[in-house]
LUMVODO-317719 format. One record per residue (C-alpha): x, y, z; residue in three letters. Coordinates in steps of 0.25 Angstrom, whole numbers, plus 5000, padded with zeros to 4 digits. Example, Ala and Ser with C-alpha at 12.3 -4.5 7.8 and 13.67 -1.06 7.14 Angstrom:
// LUMVODO-317719
504949825031ALA 505549965029SER 
END
This chain:
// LUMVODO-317719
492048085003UNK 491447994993UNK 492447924983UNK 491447954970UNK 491848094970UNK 492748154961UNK 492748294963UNK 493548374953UNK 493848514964UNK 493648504981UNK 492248564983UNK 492548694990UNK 491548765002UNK 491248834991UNK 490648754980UNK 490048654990UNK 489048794994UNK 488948814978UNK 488648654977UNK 487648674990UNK 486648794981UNK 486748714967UNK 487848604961UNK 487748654948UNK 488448784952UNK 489448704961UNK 489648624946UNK 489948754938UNK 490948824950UNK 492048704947UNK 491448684931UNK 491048804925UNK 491748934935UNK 491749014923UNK 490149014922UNK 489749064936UNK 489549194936UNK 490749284946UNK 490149344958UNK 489549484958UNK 490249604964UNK 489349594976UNK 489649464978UNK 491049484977UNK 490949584987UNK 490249494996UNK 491349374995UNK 492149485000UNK 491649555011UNK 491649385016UNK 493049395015UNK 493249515022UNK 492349435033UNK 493149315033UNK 494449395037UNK 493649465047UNK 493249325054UNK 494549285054UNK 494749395064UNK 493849305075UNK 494949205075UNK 496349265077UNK 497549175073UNK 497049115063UNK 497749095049UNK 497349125034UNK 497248985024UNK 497749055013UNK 496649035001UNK 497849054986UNK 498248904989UNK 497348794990UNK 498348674993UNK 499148775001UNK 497848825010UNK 497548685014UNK 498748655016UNK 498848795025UNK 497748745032UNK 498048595035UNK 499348655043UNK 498348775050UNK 497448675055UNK 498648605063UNK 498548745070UNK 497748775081UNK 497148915076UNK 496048965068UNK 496348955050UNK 495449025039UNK 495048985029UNK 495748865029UNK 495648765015UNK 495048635019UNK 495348525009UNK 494748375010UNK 494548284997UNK 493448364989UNK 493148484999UNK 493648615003UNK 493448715012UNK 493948845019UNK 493348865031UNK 493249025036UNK 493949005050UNK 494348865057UNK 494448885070UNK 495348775079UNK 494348715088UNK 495248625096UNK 495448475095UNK 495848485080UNK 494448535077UNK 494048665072UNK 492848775070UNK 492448815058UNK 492048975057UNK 491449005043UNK 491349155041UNK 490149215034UNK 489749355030UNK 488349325030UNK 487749375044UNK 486949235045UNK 487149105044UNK 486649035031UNK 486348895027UNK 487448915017UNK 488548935027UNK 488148815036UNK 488348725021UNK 489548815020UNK 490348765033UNK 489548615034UNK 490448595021UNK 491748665027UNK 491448565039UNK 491448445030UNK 492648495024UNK 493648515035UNK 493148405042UNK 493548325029UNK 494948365030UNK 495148315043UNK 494848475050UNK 493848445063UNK 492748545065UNK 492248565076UNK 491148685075UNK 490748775063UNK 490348915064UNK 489949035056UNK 490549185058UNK 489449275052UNK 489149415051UNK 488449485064UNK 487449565057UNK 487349655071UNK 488849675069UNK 488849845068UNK 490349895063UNK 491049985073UNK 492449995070UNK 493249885065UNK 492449755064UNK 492549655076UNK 492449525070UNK 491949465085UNK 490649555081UNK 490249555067UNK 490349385067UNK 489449315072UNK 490049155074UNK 489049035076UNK 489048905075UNK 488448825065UNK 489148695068UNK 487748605070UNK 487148675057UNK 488448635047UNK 488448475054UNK 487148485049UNK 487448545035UNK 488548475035UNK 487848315036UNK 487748305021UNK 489048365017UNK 489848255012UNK 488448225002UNK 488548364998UNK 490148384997UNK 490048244987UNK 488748284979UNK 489748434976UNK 490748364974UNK 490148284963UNK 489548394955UNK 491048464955UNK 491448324949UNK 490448304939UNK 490648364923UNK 489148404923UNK 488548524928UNK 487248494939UNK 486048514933UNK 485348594944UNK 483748644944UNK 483748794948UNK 483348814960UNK 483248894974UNK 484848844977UNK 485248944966UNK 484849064976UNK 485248994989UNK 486149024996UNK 486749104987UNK 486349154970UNK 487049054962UNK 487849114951UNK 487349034942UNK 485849054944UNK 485749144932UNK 486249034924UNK 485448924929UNK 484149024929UNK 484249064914UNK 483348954909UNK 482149024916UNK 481249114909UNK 481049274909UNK 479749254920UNK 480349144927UNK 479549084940UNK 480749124946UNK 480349284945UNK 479049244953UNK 478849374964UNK 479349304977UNK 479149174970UNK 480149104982UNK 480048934979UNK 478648954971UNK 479649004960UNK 480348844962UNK 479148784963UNK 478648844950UNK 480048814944UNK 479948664949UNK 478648644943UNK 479148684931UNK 478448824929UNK 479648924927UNK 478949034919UNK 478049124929UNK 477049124917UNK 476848974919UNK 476448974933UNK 475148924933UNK 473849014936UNK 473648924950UNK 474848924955UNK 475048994968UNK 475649134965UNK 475549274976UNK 474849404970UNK 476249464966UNK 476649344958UNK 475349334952UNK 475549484946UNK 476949424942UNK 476649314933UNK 475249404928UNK 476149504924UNK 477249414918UNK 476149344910UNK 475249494905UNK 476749564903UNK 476249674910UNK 476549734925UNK 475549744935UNK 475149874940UNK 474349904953UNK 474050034949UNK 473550104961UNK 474550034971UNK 475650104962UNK 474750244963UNK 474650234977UNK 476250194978UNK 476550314969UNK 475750404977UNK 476450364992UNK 477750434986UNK 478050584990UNK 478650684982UNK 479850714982UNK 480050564978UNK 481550514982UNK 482150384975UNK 483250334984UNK 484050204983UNK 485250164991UNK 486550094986UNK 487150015001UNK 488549935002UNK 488449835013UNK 489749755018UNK 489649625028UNK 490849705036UNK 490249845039UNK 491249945034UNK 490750065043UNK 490550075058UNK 488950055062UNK 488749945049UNK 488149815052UNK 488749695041UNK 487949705029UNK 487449835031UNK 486949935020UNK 487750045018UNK 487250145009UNK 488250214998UNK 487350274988UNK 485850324986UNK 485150374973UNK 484050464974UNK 483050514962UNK 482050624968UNK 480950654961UNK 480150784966UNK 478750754961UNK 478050674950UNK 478650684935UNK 479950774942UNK 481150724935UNK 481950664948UNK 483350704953UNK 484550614956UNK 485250624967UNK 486350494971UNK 487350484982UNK 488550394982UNK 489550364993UNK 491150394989UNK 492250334996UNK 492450235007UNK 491650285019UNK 490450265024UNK 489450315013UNK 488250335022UNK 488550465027UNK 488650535015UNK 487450465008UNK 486550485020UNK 486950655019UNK 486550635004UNK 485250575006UNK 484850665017UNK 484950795007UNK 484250724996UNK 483050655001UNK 482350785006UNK 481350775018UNK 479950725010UNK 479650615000UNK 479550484995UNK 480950404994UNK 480650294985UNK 481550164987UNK 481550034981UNK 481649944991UNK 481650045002UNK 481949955013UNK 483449965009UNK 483350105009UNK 482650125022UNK 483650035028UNK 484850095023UNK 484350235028UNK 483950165042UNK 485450125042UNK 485850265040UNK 484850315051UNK 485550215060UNK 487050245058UNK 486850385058UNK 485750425067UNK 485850565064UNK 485050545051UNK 484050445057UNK 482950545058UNK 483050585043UNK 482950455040UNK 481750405049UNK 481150505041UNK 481550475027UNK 481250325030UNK 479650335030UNK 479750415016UNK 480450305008UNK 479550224999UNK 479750084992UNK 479550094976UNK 479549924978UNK 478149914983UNK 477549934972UNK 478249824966UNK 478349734978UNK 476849744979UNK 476649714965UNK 475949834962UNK 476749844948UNK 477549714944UNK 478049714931UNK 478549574924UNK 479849614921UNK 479949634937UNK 480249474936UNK 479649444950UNK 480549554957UNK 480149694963UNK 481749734965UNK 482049874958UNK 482949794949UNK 481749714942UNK 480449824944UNK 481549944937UNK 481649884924UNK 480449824922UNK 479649944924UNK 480750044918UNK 481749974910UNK 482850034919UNK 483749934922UNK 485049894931UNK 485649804920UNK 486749844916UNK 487149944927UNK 488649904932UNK 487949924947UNK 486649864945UNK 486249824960UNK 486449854974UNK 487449754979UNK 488449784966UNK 488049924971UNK 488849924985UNK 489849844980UNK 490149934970UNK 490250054978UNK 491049984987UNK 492149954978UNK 492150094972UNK 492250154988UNK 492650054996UNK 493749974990UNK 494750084981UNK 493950064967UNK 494950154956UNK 494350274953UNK 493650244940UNK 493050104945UNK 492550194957UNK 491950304948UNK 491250194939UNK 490550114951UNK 489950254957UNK 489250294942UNK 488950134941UNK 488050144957UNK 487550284952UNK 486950224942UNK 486550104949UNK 485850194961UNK 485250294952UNK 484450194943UNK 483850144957UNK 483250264959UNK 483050314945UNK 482350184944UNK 481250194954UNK 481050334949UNK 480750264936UNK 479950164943UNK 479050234949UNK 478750344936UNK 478350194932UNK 477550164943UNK 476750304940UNK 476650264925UNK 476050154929UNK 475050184938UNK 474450284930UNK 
END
């Protein structure tokens, strides 16, 4: 390693990824902690449903010993003795000069050599990981550890849960040794280059770009992004690398782009309306959207929980598992609409019970209007499938649901404060003023969490009682707000 470098702290596996996406944000984990924003609940959840299948992949190599992680000088020390042993360690702490690692599983591979087994929850293999074990390579081969292959346990997505989870079935283990050697080629380049941001008293000065997306959303890319105006080129419908290349060429607000430059139909409605301030309205296409519904008109939306380890038998990893449905009828035109909700208690499976309560509520005739409705229509092919009794009533409700995004999708009515987005999120208050701001429960993801934590992991009575109101709310607004929608959608079309 080059003499020049100074480094105040060992880059870790973890900041050489951070430093990999942007080294301004590799600058402010080690110099300004305090101003990175803490991880959402979801995210939470997801660093630890990769714990949980960490332990689980230790179960495919017996004997193994545990590096303890509460002591750093004692886990390296730990590991130096383990690695005079002729069994398999986890995650053992790899220390050489400047860099540090702890690998998932090192697996003796004879001769003083070894396998490295990194363990992912993801149920492909990324370009992430690849940089990920290329720089746990470097690092143990630093310290003197020989590797000999590298390999990645990931989640079989085939894998359906029947009794206790086999380990030997819901991996998959391949080996990506030719892809990390050749990740790996400009490592030492790399490791120095982080190494000398991590050393420097100055923050990187680093132009926005597609990094802060990929692979993961920076923390810091609300900060970064705030210098950009309310109608930034970055709103553009679809917008992909046009939204860069405006950004590049110095055009950040969409009511600069200029008249010739290359825009599809849909954007060109956007920046018109952004510049007039007024939506756009196909008139008729909303009449005829209006007119496909069928009275008695049902608003349904699903709230799913989905775990990488399936909890119940006939799950696949990943699988939605829905928990809760809100439902607003309304039986003809003008009729004031009725509320009807279901929301799963206690720590079984919830679709039994939910699929009972949607059966006596969605009668035999009528539009059911979704937003999105592929979700739902998957969700209720999932129910069809687990429980076959109830396929036939669904292969019937399946052709009557209908999708209040088209008309948004297809740009039949775009509104500017849409920013570029058709999501219920943006189109709901731009056309209504109701909002999600503000709500405790405000998406879909903080949704299944929450629910399980109040079930699922022995929530006190009160926190319990607090996260059902806060998803009731959170559910009914979904479909109280395509109710209002579409009232709007009528207005309008007059």
């Amino acid at each position: 390693m080059s003499n020049k470098v100074v480094a105040p702290t060992v880059l870790s596996k973890t900041n050489f990824l951070c430093g990999i996406q942007c080294p301004r944000y590799l600058w402010m984990i080690l110099h300004e902690p305090k101003s990175i924003p803490q991880p959402s609940e979801a995210m939470q959840f997801i660093s630890q449903q990769g714990r949980r299948v960490g332990e689980l992949a230790k179960l495919l190599y017996p004997g193994g010993v545990d590096i303890p992680v509460l002591d750093f000088a004692a886990g390296i020390l730990m590991t130096r003795e383990q690695l005079k042993c002729n069994r398999p360690i986890f995650e053992a702490s790899i220390l050489s000069e400047h860099v540090y690692c702890r690998p998932d599983i090192l697996v003796p591979a004879g001769d003083d050599l070894w396998d490295i087994i990194e363990v992912k929850s993801a149920t492909t293999i990324k370009d992430v990981s690849i940089q990920d074990v290329a720089f746990q390579r470097y690092c143990c081969e630093s310290a003197g550890v020989n590797i000999r292959r590298c390999r990645l346990a990931y989640i079989n997505n085939q894998f359906v849960k029947r009794g206790e989870i086999d380990p030997n079935e819901l991996f998959i283990i391949e080996d990506i040794t030719d892809r990390v050697e050749l990740a790996g080629i400009d490592m030492q380049q790399k490791v120095e280059e982080y190494l000398e941001v991590l050393s420097s008293p100055n923050c990187p000065q680093v132009r926005i770009g597609p990094h802060c997306s990929q692979p993961f959303i920076c923390p810091l890319q609300e900060r970064c992004w705030s210098f950009l105006p309310e109608h930034s080129v970055f709103e553009l419908y679809w917008g992909g690398s046009k939204c860069f290349e405006l950004f590049d060429r110095g055009i950040i607000d969409i009511r600069d782009i200029p008249a010739g430059y290359s825009l599809n139909s849909k954007q060109y409605i956007q920046v018109d309306c952004i510049k007039s301030g007024v939506p756009h309205i196909r008139k008729q296409a909303i009449r005829d959207f209006i007119a496909s519904l069928q009275y008695p008109v049902y608003f349904l939306d699903f709230e799913t929980f989905a775990t990488v380890l399936p909890m119940f038998d006939g799950v696949c990893p990943n699988q939605q598992i829905p928990f809760q449905f809100s439902l607003h009828v309304l039986q003809r035109s003008g009729a004031i609409a009725e509320h009807y909700g279901f929301l799963a208690r206690g720590p079984e499976d919830p679709r039994p019970a939910l699929l009972s309560e949607l059966k006596t509520r969605l009668g035999t005739s009528g539009s059911i209007v979704a937003y999105h409705a592929p979700f739902e229509q998957q969700v209720l092919r999932d129910l069809a499938e687990t429980y076959p009794v109830h396929a036939g009533w669904v292969a019937g409700v399946l052709p009557r649901l209908t999708d209040l995004l088209k008309p948004f999708i297809n740009f039949d009515y775009y509104h500017p404060d849409q920013k570029g987005s058709a999501s219920l999120k943006k189109v709901l208050p731009a056309l209504t003023g109701l909002s999600y701001e503000g709500l405790p429960i405000s998406d879909g993801r903080q949704a299944g969490v929450a629910f399980m934590e109040a079930e699922f992991n022995g929530s006190g009575e009160m926190r319990r009682d607090k996260i059902r109101r806060d998803l009731s709310v959170y559910c009914g607004l979904d479909t109280s707000g395509m109710l209002a929608i579409l009232k709007k959608l009528q207005s309008e079309a007059c």
